[in-house]
C-alpha positions in Angstrom: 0.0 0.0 0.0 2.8 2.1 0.7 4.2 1.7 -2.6 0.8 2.3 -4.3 0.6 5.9 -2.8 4.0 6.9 -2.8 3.3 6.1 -7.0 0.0 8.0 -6.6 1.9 11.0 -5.4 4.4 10.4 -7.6 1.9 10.8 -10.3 0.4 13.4 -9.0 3.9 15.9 -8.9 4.1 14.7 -12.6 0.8 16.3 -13.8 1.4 19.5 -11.3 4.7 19.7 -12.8 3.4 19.7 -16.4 0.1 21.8 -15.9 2.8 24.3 -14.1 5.0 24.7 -17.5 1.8 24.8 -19.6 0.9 27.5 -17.4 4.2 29.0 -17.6 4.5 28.5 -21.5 1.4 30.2 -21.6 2.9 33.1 -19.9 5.7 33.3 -22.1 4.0 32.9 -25.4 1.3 35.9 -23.7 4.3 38.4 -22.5 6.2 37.8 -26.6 2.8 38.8 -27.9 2.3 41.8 -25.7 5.7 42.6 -26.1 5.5 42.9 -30.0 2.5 44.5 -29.6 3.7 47.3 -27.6 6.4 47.3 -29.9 4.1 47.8 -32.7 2.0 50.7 -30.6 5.2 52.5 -30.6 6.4 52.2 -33.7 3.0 53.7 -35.2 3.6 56.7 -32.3 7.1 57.2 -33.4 5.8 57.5 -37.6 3.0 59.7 -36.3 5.0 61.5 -34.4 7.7 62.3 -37.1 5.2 63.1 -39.8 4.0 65.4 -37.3 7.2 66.9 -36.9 8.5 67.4 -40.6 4.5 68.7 -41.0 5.7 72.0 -38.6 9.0 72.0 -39.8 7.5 72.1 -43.3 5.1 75.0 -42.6 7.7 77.2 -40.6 10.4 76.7 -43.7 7.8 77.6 -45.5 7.1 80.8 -43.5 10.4 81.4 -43.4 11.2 81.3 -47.1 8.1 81.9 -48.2 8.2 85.5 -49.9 12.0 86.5 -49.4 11.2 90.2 -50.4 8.3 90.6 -47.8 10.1 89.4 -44.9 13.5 91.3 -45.8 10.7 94.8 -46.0 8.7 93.9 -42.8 12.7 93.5 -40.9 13.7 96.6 -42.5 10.5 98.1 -41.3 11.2 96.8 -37.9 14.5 98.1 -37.6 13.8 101.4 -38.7 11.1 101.6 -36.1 13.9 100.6 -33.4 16.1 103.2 -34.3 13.6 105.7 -34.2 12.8 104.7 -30.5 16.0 105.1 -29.7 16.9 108.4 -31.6 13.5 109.5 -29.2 15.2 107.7 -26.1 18.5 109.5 -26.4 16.9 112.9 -27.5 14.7 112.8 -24.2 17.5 112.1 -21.8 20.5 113.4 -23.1 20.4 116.9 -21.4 19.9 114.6 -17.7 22.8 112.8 -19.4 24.7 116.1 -20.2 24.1 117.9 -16.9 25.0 115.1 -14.8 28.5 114.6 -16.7 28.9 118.5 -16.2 28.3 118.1 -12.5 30.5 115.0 -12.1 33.6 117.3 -13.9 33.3 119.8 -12.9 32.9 119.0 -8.5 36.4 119.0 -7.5 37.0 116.1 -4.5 40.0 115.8 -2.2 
């Protein structure tokens, strides 16, 4: 009798043993598919991504270069307003600016 149930037990850590790497076989073959999978997600991220990219680059080379003429008028524009500001600026305060250079000369220190 002892013999019988030690082979019954036996038995019985076979089939555990085998349903256990079915089970873990099962894993595997689930965690390569999820794996190519997520692989597959982000390779379709990564294309959408990039198109999106070269899209904006597209448009602001496009901006950029666009009409050559225009931009180099609206910069000219631009800078002309600048240097009238600061024509104003340094028409505004350069008697503060003259006066305070006169004072600094002239005040003798010891």
């Amino acid at each position: 009798m002892a013999a019988s149930s030690s082979q019954n037990g036996i038995q019985l850590l076979l089939a555990a043993e085998q349903e256990a790497q079915h089970i873990v076989n099962a894993a595997k073959t689930a965690k390569q598919a999820r794996l190519k999978q997520a692989k597959e997600e982000a390779e379709r991220e990564i294309a959408e991504f990039r198109a999106q990219m070269e899209a904006e680059f597209q448009r602001k080379l496009a901006e950029s270069s666009g009409d050559s003429g225009a931009n180099v008028k609206r910069l000219e524009v631009e800078t002309d307003a600048k240097i009238q500001h600061l024509k104003t600026e340094a028409s505004r305060i350069s008697p503060d600016v003259v006066s305070m250079l006169l004072r600094h000369v002239t005040t003798v220190k010891n």
